[in-house]
TORMARVEX-338386 format. One line per 3 residues: number of its first residue (from 1); their letters; for each residue x, y, z of N, C-alpha, C, O. Coordinates in Angstrom, 1 decimal, m for minus. Each point is the difference from the previous one (the first is absolute). Example, Ala and Ser with C-alpha at 12.3 -4.5 7.8 and 13.67 -1.06 7.14 Angstrom:
1	as	13.2/m5.7/7.8/m0.9/1.2/0.0/0.9/1.2/0.0/1.0/0.0/0.7  m1.4/1.1/m1.4/0.9/1.1/0.0/m0.8/1.1/0.8/0.5/1.1/0.1
% end
This chain:
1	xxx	m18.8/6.3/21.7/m0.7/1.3/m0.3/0.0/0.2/m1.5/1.1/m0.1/m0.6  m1.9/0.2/0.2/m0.6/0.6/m1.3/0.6/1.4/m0.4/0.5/0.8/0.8  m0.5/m0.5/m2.2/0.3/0.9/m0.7/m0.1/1.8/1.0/m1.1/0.5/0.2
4	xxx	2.0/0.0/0.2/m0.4/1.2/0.8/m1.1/0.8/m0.6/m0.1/m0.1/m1.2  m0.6/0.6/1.8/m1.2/1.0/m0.2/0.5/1.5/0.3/0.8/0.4/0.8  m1.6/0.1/m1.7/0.3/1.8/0.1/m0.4/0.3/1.8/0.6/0.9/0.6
7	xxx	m1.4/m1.5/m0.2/m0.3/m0.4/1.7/1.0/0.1/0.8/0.3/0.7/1.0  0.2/m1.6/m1.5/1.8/m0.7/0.3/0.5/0.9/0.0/0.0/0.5/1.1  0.6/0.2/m2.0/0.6/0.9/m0.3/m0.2/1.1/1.0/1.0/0.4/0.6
10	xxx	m2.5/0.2/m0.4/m0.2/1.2/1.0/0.3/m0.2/1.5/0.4/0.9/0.7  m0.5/m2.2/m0.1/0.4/m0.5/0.5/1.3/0.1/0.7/0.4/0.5/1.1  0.1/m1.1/m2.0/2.0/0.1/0.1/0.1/1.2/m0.1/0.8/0.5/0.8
13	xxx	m1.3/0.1/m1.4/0.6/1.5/m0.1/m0.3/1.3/1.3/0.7/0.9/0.4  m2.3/m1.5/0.0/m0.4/0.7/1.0/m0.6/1.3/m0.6/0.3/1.1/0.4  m1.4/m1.3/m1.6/m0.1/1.2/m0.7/m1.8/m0.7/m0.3/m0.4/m1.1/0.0
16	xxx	m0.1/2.0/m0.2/m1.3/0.0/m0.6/m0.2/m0.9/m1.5/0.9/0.1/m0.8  m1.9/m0.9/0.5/m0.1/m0.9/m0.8/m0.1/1.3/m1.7/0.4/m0.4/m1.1  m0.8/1.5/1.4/m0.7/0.8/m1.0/2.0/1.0/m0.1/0.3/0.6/m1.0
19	xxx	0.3/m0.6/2.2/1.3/0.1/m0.6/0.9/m1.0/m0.4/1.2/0.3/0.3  m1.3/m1.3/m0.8/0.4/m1.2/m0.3/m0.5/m0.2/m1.5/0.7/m0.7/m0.8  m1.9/1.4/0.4/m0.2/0.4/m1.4/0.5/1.2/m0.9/0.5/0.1/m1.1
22	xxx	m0.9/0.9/2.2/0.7/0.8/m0.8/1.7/0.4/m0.1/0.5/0.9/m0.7  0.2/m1.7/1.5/1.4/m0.5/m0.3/0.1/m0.9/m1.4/0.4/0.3/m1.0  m1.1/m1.7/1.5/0.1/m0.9/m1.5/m0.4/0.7/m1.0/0.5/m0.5/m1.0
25	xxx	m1.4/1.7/0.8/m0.4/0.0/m1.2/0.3/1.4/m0.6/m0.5/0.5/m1.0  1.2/m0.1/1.8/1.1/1.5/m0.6/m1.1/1.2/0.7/0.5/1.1/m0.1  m2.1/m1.0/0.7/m0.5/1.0/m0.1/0.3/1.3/1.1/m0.8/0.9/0.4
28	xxx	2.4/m1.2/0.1/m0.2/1.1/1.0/m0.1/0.5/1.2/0.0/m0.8/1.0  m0.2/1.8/m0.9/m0.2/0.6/1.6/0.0/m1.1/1.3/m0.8/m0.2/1.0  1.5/m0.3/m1.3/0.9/m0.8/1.3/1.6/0.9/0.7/0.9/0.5/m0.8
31	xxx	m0.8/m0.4/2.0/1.3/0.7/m0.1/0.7/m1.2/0.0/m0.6/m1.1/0.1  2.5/1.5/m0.2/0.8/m0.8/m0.7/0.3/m0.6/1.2/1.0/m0.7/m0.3  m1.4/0.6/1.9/0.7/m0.9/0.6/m0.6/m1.3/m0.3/0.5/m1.0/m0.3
34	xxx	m2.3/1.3/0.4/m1.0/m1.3/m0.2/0.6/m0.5/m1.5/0.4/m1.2/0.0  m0.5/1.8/m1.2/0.6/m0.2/m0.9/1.0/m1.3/m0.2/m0.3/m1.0/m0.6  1.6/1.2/1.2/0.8/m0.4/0.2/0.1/m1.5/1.0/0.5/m1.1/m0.1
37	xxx	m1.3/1.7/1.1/m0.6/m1.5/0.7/m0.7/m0.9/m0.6/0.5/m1.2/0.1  m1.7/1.3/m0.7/m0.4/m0.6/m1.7/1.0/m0.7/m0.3/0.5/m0.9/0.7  m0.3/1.3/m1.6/1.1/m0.5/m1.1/1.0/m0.8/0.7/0.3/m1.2/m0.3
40	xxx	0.1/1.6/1.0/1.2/m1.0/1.0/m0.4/m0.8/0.4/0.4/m0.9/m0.8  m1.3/0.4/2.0/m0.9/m1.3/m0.2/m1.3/0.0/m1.5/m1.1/m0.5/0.4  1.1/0.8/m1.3/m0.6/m0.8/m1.2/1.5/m0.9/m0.5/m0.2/m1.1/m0.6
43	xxx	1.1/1.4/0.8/1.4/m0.3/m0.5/0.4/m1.3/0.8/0.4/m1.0/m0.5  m0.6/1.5/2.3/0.4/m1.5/0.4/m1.0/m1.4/0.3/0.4/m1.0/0.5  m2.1/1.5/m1.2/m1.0/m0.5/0.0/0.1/m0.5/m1.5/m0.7/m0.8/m0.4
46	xxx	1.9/1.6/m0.5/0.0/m1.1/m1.3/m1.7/0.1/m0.7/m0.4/m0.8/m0.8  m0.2/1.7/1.1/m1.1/0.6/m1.0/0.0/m0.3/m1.0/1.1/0.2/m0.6  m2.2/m0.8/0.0/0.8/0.2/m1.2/m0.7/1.1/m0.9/m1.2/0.2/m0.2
49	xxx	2.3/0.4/m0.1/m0.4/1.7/m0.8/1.5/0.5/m0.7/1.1/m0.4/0.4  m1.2/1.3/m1.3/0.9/0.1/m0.3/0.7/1.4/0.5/m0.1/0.9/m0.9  0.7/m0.6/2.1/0.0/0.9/0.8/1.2/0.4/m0.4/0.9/m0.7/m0.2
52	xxx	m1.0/2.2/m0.1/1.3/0.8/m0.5/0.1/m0.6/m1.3/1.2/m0.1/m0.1  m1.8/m0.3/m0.8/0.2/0.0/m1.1/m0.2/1.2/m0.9/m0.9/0.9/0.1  1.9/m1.1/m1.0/0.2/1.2/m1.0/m1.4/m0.1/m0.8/m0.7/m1.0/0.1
55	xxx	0.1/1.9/m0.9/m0.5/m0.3/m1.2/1.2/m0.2/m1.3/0.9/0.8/m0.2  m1.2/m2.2/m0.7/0.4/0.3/m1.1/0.5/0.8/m0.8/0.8/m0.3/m0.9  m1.3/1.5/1.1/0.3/0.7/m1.3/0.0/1.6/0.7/m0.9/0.4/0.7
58	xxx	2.2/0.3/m1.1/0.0/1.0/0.1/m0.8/1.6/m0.1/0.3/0.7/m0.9  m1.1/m0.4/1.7/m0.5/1.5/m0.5/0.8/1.1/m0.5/0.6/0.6/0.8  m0.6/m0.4/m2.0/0.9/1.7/m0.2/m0.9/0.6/0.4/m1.2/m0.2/m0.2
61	xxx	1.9/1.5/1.3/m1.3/1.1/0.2/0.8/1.8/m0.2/0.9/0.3/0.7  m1.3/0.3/m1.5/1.0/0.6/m0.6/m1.0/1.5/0.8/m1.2/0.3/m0.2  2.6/0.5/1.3/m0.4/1.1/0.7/0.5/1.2/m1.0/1.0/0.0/m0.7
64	xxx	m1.9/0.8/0.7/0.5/1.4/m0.9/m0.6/0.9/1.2/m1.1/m0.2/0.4  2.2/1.3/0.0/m0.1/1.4/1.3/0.9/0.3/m0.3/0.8/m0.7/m0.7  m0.8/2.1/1.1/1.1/1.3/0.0/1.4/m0.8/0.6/0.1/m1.1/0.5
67	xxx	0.7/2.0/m0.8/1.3/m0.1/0.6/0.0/0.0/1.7/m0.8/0.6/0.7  1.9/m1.3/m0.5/0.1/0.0/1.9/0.2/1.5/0.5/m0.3/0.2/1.2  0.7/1.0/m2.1/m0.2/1.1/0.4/m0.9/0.4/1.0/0.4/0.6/1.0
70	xxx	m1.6/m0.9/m1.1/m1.2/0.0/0.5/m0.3/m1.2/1.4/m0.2/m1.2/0.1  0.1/2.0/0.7/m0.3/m1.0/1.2/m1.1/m0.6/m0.3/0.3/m0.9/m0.8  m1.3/0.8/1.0/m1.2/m1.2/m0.8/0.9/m1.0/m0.7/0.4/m1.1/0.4
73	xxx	m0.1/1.5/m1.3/0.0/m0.8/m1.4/1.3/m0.7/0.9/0.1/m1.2/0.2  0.9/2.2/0.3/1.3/m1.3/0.4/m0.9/m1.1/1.4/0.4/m1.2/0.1  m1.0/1.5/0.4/m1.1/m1.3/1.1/m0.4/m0.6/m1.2/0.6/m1.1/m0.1
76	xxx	m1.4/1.3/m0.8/m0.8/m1.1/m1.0/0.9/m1.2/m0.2/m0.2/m1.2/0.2  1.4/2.0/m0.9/0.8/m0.6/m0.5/1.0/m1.1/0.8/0.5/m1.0/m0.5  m0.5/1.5/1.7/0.7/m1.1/1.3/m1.2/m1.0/0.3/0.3/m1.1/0.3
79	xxx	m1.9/1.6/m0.4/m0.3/m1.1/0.4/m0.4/m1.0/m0.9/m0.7/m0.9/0.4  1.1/1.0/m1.9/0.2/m0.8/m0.9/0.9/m0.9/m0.2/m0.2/m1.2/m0.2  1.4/1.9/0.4/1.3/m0.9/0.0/m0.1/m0.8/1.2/0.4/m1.1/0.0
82	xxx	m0.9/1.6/1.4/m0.1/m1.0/1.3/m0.8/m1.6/m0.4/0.3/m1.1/0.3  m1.6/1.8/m1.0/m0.6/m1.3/m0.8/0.6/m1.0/m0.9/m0.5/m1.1/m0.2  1.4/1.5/m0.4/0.5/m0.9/m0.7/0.7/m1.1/0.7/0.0/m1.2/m0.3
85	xxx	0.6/2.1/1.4/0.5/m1.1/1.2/m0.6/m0.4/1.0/0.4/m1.0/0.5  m1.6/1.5/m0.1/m0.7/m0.5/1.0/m1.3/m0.7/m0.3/m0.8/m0.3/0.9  0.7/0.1/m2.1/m0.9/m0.9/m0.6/0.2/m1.2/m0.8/m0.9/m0.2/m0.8
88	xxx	2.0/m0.5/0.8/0.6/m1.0/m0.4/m0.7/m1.2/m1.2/0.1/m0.4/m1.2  m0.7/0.1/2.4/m1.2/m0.7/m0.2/m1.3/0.3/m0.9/m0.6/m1.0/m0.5  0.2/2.1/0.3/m0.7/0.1/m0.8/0.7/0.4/m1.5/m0.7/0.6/m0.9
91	xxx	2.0/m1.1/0.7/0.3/0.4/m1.4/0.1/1.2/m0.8/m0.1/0.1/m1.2  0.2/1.1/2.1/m0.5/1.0/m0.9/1.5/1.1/m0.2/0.9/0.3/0.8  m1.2/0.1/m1.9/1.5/0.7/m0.5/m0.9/1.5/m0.3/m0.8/0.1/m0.9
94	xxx	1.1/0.9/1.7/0.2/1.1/m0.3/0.7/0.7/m0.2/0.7/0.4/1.0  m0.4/0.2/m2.3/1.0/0.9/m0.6/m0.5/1.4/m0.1/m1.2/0.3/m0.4  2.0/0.5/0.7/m0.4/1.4/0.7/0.7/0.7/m1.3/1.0/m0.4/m0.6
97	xxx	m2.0/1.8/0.0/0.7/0.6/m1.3/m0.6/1.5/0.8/m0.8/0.2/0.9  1.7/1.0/m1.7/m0.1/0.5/0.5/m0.6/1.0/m1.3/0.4/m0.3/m1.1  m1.4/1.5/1.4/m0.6/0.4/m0.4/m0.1/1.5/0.1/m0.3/0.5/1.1
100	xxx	0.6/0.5/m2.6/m0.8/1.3/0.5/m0.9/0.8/m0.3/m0.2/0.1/m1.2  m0.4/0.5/2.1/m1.5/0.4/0.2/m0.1/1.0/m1.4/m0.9/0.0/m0.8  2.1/0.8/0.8/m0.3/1.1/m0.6/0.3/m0.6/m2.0/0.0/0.9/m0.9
103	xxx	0.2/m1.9/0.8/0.1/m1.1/m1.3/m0.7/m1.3/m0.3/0.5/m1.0/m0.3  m1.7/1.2/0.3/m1.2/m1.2/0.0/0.1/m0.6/m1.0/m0.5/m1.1/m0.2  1.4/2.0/m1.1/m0.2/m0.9/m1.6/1.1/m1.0/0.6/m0.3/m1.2/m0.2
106	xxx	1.4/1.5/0.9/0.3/m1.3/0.4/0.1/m1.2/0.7/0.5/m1.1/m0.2  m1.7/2.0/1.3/m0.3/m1.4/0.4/m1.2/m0.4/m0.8/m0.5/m0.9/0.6  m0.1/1.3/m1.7/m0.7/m0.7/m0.5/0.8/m1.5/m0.7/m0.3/m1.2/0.2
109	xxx	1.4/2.0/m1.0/1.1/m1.0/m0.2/0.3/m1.4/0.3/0.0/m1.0/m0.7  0.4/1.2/2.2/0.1/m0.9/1.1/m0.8/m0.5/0.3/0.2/m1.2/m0.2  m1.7/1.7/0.7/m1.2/m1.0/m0.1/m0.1/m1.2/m1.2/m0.2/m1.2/0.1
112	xxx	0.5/2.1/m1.1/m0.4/m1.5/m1.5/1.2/m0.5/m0.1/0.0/m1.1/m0.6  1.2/1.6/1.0/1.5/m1.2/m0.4/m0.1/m1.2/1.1/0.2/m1.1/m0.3  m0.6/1.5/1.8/m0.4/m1.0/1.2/m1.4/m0.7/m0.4/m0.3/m1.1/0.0
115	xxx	m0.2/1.8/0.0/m1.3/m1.5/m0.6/m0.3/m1.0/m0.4/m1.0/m0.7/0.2  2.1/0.7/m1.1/0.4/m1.2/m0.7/0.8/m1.2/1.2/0.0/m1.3/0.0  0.7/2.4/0.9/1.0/m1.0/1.0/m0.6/m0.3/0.6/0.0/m1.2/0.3
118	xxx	m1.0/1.9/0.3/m0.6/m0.2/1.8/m1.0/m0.7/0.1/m0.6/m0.3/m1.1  0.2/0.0/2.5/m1.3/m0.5/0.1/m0.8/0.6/0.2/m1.2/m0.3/m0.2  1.6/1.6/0.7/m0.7/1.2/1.0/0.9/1.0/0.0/1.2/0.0/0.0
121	xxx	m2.1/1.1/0.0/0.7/1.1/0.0/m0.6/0.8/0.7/m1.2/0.4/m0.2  2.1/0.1/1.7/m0.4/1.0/0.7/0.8/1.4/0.1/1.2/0.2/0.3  m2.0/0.8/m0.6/0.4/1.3/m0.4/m0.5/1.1/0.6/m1.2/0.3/m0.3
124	xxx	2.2/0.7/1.5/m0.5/1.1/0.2/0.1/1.2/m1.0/1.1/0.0/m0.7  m1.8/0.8/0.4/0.3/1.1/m0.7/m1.3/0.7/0.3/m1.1/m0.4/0.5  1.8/2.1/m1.1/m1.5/0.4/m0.3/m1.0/m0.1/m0.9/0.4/m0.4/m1.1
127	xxx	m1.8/0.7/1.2/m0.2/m0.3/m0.7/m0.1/0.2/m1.4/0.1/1.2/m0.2  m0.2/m2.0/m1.0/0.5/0.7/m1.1/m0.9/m0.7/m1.5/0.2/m1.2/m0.3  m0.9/1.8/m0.4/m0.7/m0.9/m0.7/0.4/m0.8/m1.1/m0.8/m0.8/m0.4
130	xxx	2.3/0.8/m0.1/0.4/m0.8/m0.4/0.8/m0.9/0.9/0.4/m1.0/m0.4  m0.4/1.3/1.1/0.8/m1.2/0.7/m1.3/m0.9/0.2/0.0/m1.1/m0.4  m0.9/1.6/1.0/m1.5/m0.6/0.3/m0.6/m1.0/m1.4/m0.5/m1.1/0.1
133	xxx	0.6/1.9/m1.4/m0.4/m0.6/m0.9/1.1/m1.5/m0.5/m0.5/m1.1/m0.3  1.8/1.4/0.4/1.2/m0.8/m0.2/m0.6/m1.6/1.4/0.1/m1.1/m0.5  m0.6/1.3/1.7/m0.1/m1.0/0.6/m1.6/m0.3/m0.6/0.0/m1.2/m0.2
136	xxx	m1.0/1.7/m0.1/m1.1/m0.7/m0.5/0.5/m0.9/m0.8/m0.2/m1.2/0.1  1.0/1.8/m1.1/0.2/m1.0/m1.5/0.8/m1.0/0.5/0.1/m0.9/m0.8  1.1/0.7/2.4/m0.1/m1.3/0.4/m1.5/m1.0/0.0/m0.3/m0.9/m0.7
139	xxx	m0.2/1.4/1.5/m1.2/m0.7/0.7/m0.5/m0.4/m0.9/m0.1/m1.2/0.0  m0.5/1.8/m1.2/m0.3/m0.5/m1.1/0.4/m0.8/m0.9/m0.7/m0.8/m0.5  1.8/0.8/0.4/0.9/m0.7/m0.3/0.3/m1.1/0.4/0.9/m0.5/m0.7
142	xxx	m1.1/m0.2/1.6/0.4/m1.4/1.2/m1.7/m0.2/0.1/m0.2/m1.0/0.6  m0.6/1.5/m0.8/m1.3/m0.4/m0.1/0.2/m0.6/m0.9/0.2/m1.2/0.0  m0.3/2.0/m1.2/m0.5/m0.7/m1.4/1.0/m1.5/m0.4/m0.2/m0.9/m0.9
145	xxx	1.3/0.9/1.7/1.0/m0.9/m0.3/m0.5/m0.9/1.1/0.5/m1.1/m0.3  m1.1/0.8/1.5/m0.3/m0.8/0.8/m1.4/m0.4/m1.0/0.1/m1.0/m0.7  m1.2/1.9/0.8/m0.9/m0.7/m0.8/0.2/m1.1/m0.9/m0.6/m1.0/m0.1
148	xxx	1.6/1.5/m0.8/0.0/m0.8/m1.3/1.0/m1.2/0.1/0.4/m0.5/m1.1  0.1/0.1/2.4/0.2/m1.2/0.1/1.7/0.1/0.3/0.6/m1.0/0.5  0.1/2.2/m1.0/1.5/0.1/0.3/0.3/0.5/1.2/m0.6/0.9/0.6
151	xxx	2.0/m1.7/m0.3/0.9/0.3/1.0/0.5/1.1/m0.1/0.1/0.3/m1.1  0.2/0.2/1.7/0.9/1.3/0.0/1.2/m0.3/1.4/m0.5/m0.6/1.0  1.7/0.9/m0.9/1.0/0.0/0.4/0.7/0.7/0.7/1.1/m0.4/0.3
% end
């Protein structure tokens, strides 16, 4: 027998050829039993794929919301920290900061001291036009530095 086929694969697994892609190829909406049946025979079918592999390189993704005082904000904030753990595999580090509404010059602050760290920055607040203006001058910022040929970190 020749090299197993993604065929092969649906096969052994007992799953649809079109869920046999979108397992191999990260896109999804599979539930996690078929999921798991995938991957388990891609694994003793010796696929060759790099299954459960990490990405190389770390994502900073830097969360700014209210204090856990607030119910919202304390769910946001759990299901951030759950991702850090339940997403292994995709490499991603979110660090959770805490922020208040009624002090924007500070989180304006925080926006430009983290920009420099993060990869991403995801931020509830109200809305606020400096804080609004402080993230354009990211985006602008990582534009004009992608255009022109530099890395940023």
């Amino acid at each position: 027998m020749g090299k197993p086929t993604a065929r092969d694969l649906a096969a052994a697994a007992r799953v649809s050829l079109s869920t046999v892609d979108r397992v191999l190829n990260n896109r999804g909406g599979v539930s996690e039993d078929r999921e798991r049946r995938v991957l388990e025979y891609a694994r003793k079918l010796k696929i060759d794929r790099a299954l459960n592999q990490r990405a190389a390189r770390t994502l900073r993704i830097a969360v700014l919301l209210q204090s856990r005082a607030n119910p919202f904000h304390a769910a946001v904030q759990d299901s951030f920290e759950a991702a850090n753990r339940d997403f292994l595999q995709y490499n991603l580090q979110f660090q959770v900061h805490h922020i208040d509404p009624t002090r924007p010059a500070a989180t304006v602050t925080l926006v430009n001291a983290l920009s420099s760290r993060c990869d991403a920055l995801v931020i509830v607040s109200p809305q606020n036009e400096d804080i609004a203006a402080a993230l354009k001058g990211i985006r602008s910022e990582r534009k004009a530095c992608h255009h022109s040929g530099d890395r940023y970190s």
